[in-house]
Backbone of each chain as nested JSON, in Angstrom:
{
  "chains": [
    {"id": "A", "residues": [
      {"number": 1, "name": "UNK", "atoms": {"N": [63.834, 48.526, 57.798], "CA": [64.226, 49.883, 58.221], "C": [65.673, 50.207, 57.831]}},
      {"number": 2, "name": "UNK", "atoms": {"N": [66.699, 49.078, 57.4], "CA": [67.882, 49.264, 56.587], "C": [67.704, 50.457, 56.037]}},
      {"number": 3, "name": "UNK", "atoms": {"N": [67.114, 50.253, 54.932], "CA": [66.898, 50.786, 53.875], "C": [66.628, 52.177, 53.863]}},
      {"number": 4, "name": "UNK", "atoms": {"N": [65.521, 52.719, 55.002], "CA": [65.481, 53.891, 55.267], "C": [66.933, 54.641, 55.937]}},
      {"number": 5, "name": "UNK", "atoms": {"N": [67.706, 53.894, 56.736], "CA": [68.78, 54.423, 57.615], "C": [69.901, 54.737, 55.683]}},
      {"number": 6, "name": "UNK", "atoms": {"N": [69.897, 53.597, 55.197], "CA": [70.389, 54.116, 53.687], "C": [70.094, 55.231, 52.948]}},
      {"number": 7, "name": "UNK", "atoms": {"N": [68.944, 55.508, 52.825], "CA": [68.17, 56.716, 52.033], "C": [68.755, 58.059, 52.806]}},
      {"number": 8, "name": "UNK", "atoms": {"N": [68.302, 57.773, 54.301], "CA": [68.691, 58.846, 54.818], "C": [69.949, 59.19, 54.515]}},
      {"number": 9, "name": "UNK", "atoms": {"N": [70.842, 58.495, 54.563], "CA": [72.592, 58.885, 54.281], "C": [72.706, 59.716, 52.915]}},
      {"number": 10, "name": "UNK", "atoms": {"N": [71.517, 58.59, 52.193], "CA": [72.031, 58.719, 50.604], "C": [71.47, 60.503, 50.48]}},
      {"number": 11, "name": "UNK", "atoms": {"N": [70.459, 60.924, 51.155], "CA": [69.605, 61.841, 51.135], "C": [71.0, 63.049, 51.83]}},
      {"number": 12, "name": "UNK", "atoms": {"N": [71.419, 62.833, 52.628], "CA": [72.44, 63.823, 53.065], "C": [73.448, 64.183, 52.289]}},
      {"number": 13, "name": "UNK", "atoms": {"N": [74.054, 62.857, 51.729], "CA": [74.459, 63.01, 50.181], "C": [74.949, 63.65, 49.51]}},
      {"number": 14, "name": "UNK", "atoms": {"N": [73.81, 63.92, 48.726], "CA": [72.945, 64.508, 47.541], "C": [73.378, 66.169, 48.119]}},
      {"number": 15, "name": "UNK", "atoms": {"N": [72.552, 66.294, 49.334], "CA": [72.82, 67.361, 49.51], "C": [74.033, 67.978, 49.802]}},
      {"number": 16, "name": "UNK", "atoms": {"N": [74.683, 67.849, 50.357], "CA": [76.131, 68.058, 51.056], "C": [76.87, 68.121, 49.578]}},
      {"number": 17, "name": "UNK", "atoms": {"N": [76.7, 67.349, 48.084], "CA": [77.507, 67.403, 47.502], "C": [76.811, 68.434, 46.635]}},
      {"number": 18, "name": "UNK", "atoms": {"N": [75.444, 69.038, 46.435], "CA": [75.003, 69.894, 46.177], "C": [75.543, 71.036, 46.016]}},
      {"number": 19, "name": "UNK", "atoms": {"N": [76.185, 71.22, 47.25], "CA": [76.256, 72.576, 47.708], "C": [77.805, 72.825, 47.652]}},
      {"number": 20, "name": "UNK", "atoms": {"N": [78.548, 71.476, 47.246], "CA": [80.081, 71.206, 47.138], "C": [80.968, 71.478, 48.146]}},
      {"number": 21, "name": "UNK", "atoms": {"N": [80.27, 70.74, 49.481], "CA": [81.172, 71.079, 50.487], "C": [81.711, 69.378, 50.719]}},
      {"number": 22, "name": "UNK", "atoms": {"N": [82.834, 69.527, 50.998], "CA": [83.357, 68.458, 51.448], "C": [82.24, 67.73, 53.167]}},
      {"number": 23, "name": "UNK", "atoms": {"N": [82.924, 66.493, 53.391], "CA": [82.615, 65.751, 54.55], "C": [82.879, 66.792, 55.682]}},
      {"number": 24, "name": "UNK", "atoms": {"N": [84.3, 67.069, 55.97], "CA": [84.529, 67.815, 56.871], "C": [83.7, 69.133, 56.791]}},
      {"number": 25, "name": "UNK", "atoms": {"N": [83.49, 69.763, 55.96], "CA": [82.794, 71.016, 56.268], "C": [81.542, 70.977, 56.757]}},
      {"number": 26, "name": "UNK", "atoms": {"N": [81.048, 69.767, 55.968], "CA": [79.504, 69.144, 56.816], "C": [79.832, 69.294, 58.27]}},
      {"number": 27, "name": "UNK", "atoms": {"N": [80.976, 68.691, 58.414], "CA": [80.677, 68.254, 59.801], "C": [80.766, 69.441, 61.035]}},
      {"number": 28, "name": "UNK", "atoms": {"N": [81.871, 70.363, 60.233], "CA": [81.7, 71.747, 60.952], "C": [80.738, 72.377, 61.591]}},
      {"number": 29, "name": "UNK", "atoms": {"N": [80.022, 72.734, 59.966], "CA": [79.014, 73.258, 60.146], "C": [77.746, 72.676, 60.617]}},
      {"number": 30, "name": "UNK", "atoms": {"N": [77.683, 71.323, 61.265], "CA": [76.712, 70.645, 62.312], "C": [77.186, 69.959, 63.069]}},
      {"number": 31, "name": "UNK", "atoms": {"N": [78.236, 70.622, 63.804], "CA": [78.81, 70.161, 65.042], "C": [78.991, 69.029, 65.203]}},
      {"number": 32, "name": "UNK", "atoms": {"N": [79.134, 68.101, 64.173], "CA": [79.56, 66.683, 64.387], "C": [81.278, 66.061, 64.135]}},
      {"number": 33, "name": "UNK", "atoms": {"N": [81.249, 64.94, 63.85], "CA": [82.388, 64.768, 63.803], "C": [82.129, 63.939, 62.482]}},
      {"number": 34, "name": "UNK", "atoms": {"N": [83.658, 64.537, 61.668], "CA": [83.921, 63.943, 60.19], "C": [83.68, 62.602, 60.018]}},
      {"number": 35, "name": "UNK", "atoms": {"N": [84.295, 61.783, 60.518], "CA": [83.93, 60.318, 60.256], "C": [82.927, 59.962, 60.319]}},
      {"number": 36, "name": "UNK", "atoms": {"N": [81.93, 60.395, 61.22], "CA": [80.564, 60.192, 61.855], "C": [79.956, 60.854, 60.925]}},
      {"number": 37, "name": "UNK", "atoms": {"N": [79.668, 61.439, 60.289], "CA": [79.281, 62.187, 59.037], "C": [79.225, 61.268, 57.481]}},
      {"number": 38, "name": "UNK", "atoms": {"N": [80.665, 60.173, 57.83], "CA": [80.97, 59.397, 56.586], "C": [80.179, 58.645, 57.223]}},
      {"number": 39, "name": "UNK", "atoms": {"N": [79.745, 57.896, 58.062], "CA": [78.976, 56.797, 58.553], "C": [77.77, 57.062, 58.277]}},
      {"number": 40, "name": "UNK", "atoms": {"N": [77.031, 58.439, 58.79], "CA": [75.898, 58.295, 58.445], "C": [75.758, 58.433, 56.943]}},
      {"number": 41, "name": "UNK", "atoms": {"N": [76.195, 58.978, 55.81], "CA": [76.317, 59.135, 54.932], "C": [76.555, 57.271, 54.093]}},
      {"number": 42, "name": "UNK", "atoms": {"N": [76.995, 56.869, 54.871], "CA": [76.723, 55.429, 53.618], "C": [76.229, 54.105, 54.939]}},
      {"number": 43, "name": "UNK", "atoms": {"N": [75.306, 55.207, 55.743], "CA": [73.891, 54.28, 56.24], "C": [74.748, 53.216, 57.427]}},
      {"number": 44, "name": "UNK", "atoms": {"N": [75.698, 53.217, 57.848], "CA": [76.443, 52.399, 58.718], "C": [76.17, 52.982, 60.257]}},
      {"number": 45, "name": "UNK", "atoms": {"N": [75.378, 53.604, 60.437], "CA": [74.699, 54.212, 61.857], "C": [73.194, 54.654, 62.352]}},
      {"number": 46, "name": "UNK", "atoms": {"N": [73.362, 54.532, 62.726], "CA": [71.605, 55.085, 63.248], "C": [71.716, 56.303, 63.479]}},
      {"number": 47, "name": "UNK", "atoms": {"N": [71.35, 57.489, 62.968], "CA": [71.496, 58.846, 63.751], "C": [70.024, 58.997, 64.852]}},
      {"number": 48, "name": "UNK", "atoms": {"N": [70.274, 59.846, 65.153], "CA": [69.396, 60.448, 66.405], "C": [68.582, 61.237, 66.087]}},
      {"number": 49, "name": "UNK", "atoms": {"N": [66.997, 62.031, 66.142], "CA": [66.275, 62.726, 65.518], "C": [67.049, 63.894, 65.669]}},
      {"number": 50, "name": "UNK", "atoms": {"N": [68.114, 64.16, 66.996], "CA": [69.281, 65.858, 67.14], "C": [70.256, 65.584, 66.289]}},
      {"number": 51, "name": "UNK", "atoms": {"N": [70.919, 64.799, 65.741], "CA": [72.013, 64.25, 64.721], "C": [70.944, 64.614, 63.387]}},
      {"number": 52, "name": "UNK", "atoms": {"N": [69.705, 64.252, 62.96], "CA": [69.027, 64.641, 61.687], "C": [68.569, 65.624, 61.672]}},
      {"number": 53, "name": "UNK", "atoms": {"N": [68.559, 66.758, 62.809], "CA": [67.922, 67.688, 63.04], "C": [69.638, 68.675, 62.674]}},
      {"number": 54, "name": "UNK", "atoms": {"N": [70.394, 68.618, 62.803], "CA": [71.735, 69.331, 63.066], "C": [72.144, 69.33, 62.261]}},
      {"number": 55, "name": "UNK", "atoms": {"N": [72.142, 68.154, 60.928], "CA": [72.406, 67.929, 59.595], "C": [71.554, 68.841, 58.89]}},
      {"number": 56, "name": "UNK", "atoms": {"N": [70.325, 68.895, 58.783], "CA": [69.248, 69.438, 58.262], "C": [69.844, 70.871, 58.0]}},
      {"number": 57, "name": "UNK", "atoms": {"N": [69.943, 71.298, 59.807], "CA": [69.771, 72.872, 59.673], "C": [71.289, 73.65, 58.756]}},
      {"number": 58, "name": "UNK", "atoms": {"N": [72.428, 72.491, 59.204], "CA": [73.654, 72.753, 58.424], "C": [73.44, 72.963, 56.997]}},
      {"number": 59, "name": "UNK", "atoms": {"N": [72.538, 71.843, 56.386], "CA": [72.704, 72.275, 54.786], "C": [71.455, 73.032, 54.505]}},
      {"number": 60, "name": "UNK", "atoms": {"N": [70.499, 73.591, 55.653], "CA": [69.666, 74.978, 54.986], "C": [67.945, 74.469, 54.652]}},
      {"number": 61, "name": "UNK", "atoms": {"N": [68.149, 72.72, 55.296], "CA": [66.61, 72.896, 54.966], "C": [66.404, 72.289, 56.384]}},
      {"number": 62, "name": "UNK", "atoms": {"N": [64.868, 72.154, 56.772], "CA": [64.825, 71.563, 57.583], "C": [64.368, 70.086, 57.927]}},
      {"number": 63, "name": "UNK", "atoms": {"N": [64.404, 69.944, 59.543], "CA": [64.387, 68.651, 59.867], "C": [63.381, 67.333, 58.507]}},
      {"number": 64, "name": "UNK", "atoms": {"N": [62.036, 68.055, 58.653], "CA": [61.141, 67.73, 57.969], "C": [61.4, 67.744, 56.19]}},
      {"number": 65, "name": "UNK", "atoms": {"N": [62.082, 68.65, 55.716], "CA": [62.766, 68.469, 54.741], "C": [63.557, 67.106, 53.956]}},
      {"number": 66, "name": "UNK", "atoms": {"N": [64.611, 67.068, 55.218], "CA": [65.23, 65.978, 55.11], "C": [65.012, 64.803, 54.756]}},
      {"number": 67, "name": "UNK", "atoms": {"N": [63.699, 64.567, 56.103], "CA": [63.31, 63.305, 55.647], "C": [62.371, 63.218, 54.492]}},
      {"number": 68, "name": "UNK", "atoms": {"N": [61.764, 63.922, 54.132], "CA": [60.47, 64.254, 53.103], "C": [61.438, 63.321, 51.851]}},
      {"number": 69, "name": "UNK", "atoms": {"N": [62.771, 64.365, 51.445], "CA": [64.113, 64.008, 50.765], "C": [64.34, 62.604, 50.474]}},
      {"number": 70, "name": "UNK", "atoms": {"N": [63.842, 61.92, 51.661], "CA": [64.764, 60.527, 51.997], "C": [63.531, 59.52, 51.713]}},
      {"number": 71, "name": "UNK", "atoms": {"N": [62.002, 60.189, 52.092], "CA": [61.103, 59.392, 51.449], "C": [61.024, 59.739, 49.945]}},
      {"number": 72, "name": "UNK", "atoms": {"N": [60.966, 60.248, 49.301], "CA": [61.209, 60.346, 47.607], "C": [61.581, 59.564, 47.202]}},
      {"number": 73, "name": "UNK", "atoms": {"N": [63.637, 59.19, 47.87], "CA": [64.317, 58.362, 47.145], "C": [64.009, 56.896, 47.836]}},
      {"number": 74, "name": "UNK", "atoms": {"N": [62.69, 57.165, 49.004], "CA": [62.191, 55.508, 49.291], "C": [61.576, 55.015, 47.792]}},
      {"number": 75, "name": "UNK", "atoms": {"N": [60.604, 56.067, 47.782], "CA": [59.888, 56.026, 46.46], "C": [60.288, 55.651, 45.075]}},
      {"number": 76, "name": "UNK", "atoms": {"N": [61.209, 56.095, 45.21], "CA": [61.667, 55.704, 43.655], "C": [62.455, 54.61, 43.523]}},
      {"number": 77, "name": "UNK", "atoms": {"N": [62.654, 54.43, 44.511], "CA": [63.446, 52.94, 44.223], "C": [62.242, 51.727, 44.498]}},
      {"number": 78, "name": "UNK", "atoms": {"N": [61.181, 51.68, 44.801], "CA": [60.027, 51.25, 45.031], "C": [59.807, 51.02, 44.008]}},
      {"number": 79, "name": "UNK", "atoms": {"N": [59.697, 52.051, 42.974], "CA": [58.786, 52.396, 41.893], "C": [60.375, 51.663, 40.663]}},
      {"number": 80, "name": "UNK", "atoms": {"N": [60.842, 51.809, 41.025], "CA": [62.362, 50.776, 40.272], "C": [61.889, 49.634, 40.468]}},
      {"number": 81, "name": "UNK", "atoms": {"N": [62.093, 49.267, 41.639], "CA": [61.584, 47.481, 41.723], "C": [60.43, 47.665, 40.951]}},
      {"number": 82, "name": "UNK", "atoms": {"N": [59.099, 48.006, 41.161], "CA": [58.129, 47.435, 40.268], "C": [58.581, 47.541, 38.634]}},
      {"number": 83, "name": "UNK", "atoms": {"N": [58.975, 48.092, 38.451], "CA": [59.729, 48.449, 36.687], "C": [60.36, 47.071, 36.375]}},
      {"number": 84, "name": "UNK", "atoms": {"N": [61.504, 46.971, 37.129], "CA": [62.224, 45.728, 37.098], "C": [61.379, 44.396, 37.177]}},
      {"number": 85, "name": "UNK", "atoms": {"N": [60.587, 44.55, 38.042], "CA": [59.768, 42.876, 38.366], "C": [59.073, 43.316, 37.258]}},
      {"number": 86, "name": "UNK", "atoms": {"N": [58.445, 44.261, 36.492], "CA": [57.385, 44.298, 35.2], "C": [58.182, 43.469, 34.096]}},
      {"number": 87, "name": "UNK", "atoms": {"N": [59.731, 43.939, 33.924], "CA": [60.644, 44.0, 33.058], "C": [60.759, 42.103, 32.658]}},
      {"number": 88, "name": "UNK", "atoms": {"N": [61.309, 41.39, 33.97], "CA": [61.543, 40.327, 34.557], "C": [60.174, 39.487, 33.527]}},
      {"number": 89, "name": "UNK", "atoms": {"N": [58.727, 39.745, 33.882], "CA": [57.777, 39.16, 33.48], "C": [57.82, 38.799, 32.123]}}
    ]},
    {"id": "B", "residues": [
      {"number": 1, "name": "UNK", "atoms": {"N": [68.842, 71.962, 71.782], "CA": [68.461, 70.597, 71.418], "C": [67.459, 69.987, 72.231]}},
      {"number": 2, "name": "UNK", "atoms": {"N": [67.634, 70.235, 73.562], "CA": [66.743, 69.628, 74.105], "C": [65.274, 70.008, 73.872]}},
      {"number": 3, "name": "UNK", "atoms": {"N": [64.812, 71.485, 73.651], "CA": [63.432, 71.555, 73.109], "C": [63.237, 71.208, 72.021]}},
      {"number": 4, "name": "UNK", "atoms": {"N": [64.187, 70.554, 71.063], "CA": [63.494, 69.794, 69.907], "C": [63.178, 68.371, 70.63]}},
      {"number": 5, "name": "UNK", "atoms": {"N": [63.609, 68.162, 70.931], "CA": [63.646, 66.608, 71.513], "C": [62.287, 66.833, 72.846]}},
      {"number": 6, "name": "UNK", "atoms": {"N": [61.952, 67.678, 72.955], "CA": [60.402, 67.84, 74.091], "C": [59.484, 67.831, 73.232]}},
      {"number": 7, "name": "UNK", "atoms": {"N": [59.61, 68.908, 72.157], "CA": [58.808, 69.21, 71.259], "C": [58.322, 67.633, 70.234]}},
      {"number": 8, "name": "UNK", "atoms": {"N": [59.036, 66.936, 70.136], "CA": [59.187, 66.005, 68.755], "C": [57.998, 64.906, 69.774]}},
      {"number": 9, "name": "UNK", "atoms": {"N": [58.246, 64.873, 71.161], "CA": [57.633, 63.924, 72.044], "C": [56.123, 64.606, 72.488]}},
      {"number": 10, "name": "UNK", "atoms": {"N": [55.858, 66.042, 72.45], "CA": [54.969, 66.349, 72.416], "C": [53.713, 66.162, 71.395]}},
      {"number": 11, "name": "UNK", "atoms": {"N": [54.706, 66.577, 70.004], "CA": [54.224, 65.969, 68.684], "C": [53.112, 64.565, 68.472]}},
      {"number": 12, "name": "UNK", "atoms": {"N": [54.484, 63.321, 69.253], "CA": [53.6, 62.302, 69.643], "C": [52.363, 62.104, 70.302]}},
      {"number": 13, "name": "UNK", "atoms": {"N": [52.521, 62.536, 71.449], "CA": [51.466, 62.767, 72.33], "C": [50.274, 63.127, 71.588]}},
      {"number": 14, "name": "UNK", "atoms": {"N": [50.445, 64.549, 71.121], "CA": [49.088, 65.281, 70.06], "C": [48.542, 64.249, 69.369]}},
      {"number": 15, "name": "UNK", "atoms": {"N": [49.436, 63.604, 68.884], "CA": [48.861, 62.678, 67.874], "C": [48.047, 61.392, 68.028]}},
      {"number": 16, "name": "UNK", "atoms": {"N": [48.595, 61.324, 69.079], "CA": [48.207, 59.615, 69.64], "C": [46.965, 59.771, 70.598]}},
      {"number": 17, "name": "UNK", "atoms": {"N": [46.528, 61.146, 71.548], "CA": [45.608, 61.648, 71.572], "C": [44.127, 61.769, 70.468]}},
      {"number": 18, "name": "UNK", "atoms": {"N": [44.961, 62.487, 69.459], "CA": [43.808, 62.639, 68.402], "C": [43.371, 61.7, 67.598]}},
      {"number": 19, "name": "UNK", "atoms": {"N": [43.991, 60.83, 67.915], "CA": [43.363, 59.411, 67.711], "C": [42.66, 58.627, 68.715]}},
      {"number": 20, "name": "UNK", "atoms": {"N": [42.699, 59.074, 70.201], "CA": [42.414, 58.383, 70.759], "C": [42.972, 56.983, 71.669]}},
      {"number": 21, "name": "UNK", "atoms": {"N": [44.334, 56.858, 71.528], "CA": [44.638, 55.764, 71.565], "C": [45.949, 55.595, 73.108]}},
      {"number": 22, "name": "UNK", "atoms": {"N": [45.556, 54.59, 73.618], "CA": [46.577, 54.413, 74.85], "C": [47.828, 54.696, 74.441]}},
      {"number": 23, "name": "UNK", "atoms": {"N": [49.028, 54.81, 75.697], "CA": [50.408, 54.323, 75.08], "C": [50.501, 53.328, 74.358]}},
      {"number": 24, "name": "UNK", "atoms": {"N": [49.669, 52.015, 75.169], "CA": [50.121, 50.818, 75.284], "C": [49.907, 50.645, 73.812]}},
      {"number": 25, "name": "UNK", "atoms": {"N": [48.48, 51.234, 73.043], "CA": [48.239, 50.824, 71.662], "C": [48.951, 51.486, 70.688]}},
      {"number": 26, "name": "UNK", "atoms": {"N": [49.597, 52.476, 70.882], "CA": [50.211, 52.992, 70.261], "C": [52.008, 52.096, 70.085]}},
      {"number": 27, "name": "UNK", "atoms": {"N": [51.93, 51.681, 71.342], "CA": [53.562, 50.801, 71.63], "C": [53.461, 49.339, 70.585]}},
      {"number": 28, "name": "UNK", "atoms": {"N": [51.925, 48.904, 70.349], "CA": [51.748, 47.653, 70.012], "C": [52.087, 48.332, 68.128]}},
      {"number": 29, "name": "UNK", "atoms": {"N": [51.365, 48.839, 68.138], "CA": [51.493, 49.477, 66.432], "C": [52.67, 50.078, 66.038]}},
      {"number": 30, "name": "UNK", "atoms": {"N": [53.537, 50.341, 66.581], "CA": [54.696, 50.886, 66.554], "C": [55.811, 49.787, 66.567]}},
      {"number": 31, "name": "UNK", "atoms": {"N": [55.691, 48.689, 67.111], "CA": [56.328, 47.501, 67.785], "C": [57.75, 48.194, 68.65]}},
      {"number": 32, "name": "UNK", "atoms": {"N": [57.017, 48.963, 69.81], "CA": [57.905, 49.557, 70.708], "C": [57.712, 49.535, 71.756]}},
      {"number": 33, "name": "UNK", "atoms": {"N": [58.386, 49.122, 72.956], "CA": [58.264, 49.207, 74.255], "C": [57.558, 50.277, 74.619]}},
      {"number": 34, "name": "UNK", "atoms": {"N": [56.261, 49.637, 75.789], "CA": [55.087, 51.083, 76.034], "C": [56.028, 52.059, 76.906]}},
      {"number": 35, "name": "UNK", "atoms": {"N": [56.899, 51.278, 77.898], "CA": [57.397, 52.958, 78.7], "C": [58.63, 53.57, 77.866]}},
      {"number": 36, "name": "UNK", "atoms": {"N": [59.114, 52.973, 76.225], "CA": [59.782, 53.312, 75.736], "C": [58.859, 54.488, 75.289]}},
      {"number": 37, "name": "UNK", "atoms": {"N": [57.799, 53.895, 74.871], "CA": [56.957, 55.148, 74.367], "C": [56.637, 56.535, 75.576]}},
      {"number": 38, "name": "UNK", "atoms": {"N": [56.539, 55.966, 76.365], "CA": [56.351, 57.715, 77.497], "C": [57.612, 57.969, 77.69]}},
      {"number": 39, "name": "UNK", "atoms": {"N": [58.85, 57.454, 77.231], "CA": [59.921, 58.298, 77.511], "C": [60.044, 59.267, 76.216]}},
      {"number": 40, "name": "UNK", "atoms": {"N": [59.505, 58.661, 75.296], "CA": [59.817, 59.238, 73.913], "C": [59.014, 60.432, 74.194]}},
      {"number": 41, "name": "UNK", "atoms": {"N": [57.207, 60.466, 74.361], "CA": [56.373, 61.668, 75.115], "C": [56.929, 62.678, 75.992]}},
      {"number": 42, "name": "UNK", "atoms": {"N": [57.649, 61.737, 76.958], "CA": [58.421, 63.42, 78.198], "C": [59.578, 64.196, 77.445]}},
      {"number": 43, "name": "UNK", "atoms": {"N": [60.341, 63.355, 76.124], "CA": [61.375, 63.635, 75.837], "C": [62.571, 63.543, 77.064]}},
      {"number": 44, "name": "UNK", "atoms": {"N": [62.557, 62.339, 77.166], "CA": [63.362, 62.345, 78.517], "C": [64.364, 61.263, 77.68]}},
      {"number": 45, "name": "UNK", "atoms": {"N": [63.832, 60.757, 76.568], "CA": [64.951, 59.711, 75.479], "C": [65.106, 60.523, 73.912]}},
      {"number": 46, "name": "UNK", "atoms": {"N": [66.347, 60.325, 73.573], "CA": [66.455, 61.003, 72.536], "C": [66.675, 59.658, 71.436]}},
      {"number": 47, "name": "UNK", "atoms": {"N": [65.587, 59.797, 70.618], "CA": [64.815, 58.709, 69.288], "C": [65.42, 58.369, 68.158]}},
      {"number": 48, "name": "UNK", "atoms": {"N": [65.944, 57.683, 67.548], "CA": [66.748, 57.238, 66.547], "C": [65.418, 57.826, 65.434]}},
      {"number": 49, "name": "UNK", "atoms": {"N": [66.508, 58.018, 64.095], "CA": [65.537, 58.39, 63.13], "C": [64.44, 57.426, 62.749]}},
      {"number": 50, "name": "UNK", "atoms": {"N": [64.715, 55.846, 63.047], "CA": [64.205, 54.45, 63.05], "C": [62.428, 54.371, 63.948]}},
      {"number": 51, "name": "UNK", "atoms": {"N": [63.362, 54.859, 64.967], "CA": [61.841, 54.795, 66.018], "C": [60.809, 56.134, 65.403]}},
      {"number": 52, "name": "UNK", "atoms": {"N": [61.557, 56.998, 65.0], "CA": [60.274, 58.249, 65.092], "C": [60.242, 57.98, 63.587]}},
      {"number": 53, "name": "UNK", "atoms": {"N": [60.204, 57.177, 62.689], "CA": [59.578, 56.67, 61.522], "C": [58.57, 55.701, 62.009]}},
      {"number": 54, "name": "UNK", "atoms": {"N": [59.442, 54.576, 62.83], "CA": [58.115, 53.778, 63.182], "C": [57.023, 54.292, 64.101]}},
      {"number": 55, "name": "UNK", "atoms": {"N": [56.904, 55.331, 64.752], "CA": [56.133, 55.997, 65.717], "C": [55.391, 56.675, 64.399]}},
      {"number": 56, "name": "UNK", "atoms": {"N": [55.673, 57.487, 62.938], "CA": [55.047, 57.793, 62.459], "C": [54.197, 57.231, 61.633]}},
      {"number": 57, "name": "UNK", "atoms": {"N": [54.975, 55.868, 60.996], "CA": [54.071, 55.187, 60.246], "C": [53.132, 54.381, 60.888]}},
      {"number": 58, "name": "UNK", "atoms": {"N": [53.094, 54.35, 62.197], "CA": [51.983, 53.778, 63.506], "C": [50.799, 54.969, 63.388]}},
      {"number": 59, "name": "UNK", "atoms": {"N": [51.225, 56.056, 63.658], "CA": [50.476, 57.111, 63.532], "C": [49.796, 58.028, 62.408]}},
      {"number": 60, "name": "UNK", "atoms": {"N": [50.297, 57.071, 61.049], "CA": [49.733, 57.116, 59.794], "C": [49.771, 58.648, 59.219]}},
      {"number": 61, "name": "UNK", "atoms": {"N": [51.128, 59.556, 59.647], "CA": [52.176, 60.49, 59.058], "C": [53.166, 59.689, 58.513]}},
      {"number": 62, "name": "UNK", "atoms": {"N": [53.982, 60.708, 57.511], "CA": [55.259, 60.213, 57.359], "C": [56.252, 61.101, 58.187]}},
      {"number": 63, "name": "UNK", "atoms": {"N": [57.811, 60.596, 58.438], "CA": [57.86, 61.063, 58.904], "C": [58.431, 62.383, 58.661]}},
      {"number": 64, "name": "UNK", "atoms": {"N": [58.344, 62.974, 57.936], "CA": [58.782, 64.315, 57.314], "C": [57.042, 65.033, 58.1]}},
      {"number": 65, "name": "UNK", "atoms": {"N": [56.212, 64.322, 57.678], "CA": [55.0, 65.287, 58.669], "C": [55.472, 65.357, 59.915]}},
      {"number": 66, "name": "UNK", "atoms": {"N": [56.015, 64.566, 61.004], "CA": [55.989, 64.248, 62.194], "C": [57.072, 65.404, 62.577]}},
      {"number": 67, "name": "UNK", "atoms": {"N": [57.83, 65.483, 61.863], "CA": [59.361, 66.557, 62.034], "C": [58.604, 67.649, 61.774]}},
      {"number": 68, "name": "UNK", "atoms": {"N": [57.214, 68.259, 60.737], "CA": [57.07, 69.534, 60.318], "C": [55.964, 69.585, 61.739]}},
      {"number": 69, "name": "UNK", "atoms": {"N": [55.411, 68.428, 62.061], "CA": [54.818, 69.249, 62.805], "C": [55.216, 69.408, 64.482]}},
      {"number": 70, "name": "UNK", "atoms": {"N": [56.429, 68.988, 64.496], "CA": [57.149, 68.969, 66.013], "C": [57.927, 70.631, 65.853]}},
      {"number": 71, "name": "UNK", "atoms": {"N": [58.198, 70.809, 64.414], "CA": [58.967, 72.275, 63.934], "C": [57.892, 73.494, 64.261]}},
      {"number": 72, "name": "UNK", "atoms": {"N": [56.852, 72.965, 63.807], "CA": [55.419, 73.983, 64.155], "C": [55.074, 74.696, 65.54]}},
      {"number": 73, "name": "UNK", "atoms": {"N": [55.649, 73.252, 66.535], "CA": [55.367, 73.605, 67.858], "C": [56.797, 74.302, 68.103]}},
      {"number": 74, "name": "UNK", "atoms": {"N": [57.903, 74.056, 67.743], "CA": [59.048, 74.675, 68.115], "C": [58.804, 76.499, 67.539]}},
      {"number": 75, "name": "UNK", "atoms": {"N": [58.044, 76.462, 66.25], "CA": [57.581, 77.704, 65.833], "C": [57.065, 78.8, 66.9]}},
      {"number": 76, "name": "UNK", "atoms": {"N": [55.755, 77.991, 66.981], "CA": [54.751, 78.796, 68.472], "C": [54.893, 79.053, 69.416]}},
      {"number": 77, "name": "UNK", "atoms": {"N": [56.056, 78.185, 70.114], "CA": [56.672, 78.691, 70.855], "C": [57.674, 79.782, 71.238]}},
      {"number": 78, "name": "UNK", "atoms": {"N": [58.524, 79.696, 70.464], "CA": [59.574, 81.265, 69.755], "C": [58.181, 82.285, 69.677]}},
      {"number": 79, "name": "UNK", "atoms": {"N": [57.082, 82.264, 68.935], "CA": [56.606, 83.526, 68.836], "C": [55.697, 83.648, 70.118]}},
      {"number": 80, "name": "UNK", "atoms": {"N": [55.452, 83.098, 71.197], "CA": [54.942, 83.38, 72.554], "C": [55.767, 83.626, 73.177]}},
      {"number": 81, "name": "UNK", "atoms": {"N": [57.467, 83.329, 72.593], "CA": [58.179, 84.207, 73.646], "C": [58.759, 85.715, 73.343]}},
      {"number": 82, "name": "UNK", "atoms": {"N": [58.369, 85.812, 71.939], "CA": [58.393, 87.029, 71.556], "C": [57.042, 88.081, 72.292]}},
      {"number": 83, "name": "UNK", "atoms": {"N": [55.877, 87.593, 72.019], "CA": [54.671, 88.114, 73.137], "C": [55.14, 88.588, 74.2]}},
      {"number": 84, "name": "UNK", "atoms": {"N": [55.743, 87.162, 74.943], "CA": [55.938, 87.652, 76.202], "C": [56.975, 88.851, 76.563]}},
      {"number": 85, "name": "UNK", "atoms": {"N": [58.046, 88.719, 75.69], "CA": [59.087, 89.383, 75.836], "C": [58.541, 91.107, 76.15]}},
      {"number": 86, "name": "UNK", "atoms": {"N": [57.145, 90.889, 74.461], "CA": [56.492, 92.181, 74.001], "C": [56.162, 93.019, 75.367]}},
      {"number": 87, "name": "UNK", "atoms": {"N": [55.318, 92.265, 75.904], "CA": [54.594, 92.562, 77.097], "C": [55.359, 92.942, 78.233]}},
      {"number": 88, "name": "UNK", "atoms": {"N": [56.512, 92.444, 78.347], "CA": [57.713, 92.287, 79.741], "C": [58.702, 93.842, 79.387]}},
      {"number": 89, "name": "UNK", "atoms": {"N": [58.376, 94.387, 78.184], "CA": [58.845, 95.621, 77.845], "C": [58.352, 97.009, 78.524]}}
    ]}
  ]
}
């Protein structure tokens, strides 16, 4: 479940730099706090389904969005390892 | 916040219903404490993104379904209070 708490960060990311707002403005605009924003962002926290829900609505998609987002990049790094272990053979 | 967090536990409920299945079996497939699980149902605990993945992949959603469809009920609700509002006019 690492890995997912990673994606998720990596998934907030993506977006947040999308849209070219800094950390702090993230955090503004979902009532959190800046550092706590850098934490979840490189997977060093557990957020809360109201912490992924508050992120979500800040950068414009929703809750379900998010994670949809965060399973993709489960996916593809899935789909990396098998490439790599093919590669390896 | 707090009706996302009723709603997201209601979600559960629906689900674990339409399967048929106790707390308790649902706590075993999940690998989660069973009265962790009816707190998660009353929304009386607020769920790490961790648990309501493992509550979904127990419940054989991902969890981007589990968020769209806790958003659905947060939906139906807003528009029954628009009804009501209609009616209270």
């Amino acid at each position: 479940m690492k890995a997912f708490v990673q994606d998720f960060g990596l998934a907030v990311r993506q977006l947040r730099e999308g849209r070219g707002w800094s950390q702090e403005q993230l955090a503004e605009r979902s009532d959190l706090n800046r550092s706590y924003v850098g934490e979840v962002e490189r997977g060093s926290v557990v957020p809360s389904i109201v912490t992924a829900q508050k992120l979500a609505l800040a950068l414009g998609v929703d809750g379900a969005g998010l994670l949809a987002r965060c399973e993709q990049l489960e996916q593809s790094r899935a789909a990396q390892r098998i490439r790599l272990a093919s590669i390896a053979c």
